[in-house]
C-alpha positions in Angstrom: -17.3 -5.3 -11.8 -13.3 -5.4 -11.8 -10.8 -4.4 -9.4 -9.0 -1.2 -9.4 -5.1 -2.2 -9.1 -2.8 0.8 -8.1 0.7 0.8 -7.9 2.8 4.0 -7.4 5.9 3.5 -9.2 7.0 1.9 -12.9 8.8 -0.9 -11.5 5.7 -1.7 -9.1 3.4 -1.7 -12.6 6.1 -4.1 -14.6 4.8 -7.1 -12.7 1.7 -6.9 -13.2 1.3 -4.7 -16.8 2.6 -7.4 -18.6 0.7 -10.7 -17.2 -2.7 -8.3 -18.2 -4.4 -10.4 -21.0 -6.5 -8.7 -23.4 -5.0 -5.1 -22.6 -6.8 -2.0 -23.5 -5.0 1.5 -22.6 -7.2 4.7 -22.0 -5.8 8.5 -20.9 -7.8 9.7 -18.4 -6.5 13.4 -16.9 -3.1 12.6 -17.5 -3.1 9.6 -15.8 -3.3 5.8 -18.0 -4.9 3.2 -17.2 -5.3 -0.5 -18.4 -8.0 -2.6 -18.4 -7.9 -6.7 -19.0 -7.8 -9.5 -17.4 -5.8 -11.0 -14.7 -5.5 -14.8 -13.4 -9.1 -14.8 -14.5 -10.3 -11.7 -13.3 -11.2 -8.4 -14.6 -9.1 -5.6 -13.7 -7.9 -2.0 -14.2 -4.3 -1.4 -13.7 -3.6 2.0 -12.7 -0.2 4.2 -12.2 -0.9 6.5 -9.5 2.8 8.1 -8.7 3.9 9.1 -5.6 1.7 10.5 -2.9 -1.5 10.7 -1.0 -3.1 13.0 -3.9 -2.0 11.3 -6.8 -3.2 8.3 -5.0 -6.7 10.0 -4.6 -7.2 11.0 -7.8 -6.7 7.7 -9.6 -8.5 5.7 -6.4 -11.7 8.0 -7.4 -11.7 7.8 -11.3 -11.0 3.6 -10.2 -14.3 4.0 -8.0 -16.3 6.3 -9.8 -15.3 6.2 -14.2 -14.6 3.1 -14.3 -17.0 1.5 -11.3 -14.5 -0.8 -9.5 -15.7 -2.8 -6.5 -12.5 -3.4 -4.7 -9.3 -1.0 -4.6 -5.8 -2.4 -4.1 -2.8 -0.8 -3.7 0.6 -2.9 -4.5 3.8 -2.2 -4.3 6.9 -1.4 -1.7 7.4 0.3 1.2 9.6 1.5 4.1 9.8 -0.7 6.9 9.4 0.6 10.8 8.7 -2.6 12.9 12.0 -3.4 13.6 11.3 -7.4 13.6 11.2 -6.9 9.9 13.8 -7.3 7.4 13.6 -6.1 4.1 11.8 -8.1 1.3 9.0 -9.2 4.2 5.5 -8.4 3.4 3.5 -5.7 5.5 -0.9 -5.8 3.9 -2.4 -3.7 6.1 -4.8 -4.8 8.5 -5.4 -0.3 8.9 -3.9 2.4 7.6 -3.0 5.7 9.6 -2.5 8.9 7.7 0.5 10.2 9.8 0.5 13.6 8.8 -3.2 14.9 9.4 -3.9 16.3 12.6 -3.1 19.3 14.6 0.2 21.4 15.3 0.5 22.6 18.8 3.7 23.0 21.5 5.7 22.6 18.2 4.3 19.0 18.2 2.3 17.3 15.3 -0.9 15.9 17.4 -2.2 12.9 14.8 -5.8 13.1 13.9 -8.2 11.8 11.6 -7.7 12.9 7.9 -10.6 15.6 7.3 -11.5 16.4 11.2 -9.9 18.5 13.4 -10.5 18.1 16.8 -12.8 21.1 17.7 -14.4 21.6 14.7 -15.5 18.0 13.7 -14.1 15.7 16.4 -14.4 11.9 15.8 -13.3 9.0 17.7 -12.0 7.4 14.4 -8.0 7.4 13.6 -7.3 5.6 10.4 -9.2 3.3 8.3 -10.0 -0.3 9.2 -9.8 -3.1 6.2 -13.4 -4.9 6.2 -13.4 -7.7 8.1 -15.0 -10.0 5.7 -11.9 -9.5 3.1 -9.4 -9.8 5.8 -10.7 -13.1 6.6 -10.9 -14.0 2.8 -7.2 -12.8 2.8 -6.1 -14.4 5.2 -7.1 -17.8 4.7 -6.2 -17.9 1.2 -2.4 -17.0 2.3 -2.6 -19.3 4.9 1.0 -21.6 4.0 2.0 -19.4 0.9 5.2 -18.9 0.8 7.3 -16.3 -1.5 10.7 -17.2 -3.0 13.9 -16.2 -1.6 15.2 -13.2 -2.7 18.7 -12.5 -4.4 21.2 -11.3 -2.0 21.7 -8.2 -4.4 18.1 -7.1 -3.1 18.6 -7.8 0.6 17.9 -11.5 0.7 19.0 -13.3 3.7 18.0 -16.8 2.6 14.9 -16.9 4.5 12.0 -17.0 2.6 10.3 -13.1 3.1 7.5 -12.9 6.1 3.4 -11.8 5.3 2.5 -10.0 8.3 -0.7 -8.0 9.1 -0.7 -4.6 10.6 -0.8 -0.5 10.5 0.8 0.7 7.7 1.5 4.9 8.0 0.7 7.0 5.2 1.8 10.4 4.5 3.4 12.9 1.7 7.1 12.4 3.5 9.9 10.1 1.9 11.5 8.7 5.9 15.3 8.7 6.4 15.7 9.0 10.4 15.6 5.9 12.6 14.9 8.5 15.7 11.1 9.1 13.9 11.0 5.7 12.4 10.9 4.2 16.2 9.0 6.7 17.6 6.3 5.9 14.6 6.2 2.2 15.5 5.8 3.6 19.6 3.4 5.6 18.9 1.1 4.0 16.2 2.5 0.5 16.2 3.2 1.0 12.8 4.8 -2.0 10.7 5.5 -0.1 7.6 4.9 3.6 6.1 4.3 4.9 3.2 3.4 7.6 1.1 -0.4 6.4 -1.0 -2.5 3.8 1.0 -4.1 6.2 3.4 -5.3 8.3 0.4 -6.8 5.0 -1.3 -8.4 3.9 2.3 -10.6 7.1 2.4 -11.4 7.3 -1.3 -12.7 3.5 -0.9 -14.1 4.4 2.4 -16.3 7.6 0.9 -17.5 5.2 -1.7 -18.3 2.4 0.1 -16.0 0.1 -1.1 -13.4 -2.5 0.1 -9.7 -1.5 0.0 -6.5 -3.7 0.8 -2.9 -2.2 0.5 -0.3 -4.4 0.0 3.9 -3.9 1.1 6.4 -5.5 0.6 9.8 -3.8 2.4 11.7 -2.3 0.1 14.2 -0.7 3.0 14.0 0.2 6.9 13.0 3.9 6.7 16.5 4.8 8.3 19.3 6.2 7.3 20.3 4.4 4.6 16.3 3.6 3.1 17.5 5.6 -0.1 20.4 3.6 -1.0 18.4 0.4 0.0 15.1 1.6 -1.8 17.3 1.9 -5.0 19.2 -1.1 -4.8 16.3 -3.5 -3.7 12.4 -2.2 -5.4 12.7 -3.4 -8.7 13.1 -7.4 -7.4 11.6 -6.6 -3.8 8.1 -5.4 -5.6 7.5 -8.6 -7.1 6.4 -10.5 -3.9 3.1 -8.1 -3.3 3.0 -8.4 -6.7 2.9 -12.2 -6.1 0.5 -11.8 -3.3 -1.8 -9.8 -5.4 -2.6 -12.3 -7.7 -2.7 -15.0 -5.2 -5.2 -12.9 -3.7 -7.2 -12.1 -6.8 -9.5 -15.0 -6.9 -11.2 -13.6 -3.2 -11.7 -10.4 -3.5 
């Protein structure tokens, strides 16, 4: 069976769309998706577009039309750990949709996609990435290293970091350091997003391994828009790198 391969945005897709050997391009509800084959391995490549529904929509045609055993979301992200530069690598170890919950005192109270805490209370908060994979993952990435990026997209002459941990999803673009650091506080949070949390519970509903895959394309501050503009294009191809480094064990 292949692997379903998402990425949100066009310059996310480049890297990958045109390394797909024996491509084959089917519409499916507006949406198009590519199937082939990768550094040996059979694949769907998938635009999603930005957002948790977009992202759910695709994950379940991925899972369910086209029977994919593994999803994997690539592509760039807003960093919120502030030991991270940008170009560094978040994959997500679990992913916390940051925007589900309950609204009360004025005050977002996180929760659970799909439970609220009266009506269907659980003790879950966010997906977990299957331990099997993550073990798979990590040992195959154990000493890669990823080139140094230009200085025009943030490079600092170090080659970028691949770190493990939360990554927040939710249907916001982040500007404001104040929520950016009370994000990492709160949910230790090493990078957020806006499509991963989305894929997570698709996979999850199906039964189905998911990874997501980061690399930092700004600092979810101020100034993420002018950075995210200036840096995605050449930031997107390390988890673009890391995907097909990672192909070969999932």
């Amino acid at each position: 069976m292949p692997i379903g391969v998402i990425c949100a945005l066009p310059e996310e897709l480049a890297h990958l769309r045109h390394e797909i050997g024996r491509p084959e391009s089917l519409g499916v509800r507006g949406f198009e998706f590519t199937t082939g084959v990768l550094d040996g391995r059979e694949v769907v490549l998938a635009g999603s577009g930005m957002g948790k529904v977009n992202a759910a929509v695709v994950s379940t045609l991925l899972a369910d039309r086209f029977a994919c055993e593994t999803l994997v979301f690539s592509g760039v992200a807003g960093g919120v750990d502030p030991e991270l530069a940008v170009g560094d690598v978040v994959i997500a170890d679990r992913v916390l949709q940051h925007d589900a919950g309950l609204i009360e005192n004025g005050r977002l109270q996180t929760y659970q996609a799909g439970h609220v805490p009266f009506i269907n209370p659980t003790e879950r908060l966010g997906y977990v990435v299957d331990a099997p994979l993550m073990a798979r993952v990590q040992t195959r990435l154990a000493g890669f290293s990823l080139p140094v990026l230009s200085e025009a997209a943030g490079g600092t002459g170090r080659s970028p970091r691949i770190v493990y941990g939360s990554v927040l999803s939710g249907d916001q673009y982040l500007h404001c350091d104040t929520t950016r650091d009370r994000w990492h506080r709160e949910f230790g949070g090493a990078a957020v997003e806006m499509e991963g949390g989305a894929v997570a519970q698709v996979a999850d509903s199906f039964g189905i391994p998911w990874l997501v895959i980061r690399a930092l394309s700004d600092l979810a501050g101020r100034d993420s828009r002018l950075d995210f503009l200036a840096f995605a294009a050449e930031v997107a191809t390390s988890s673009a790198m890391i995907l097909r480094r990672l192909l070969a064990v999932l």
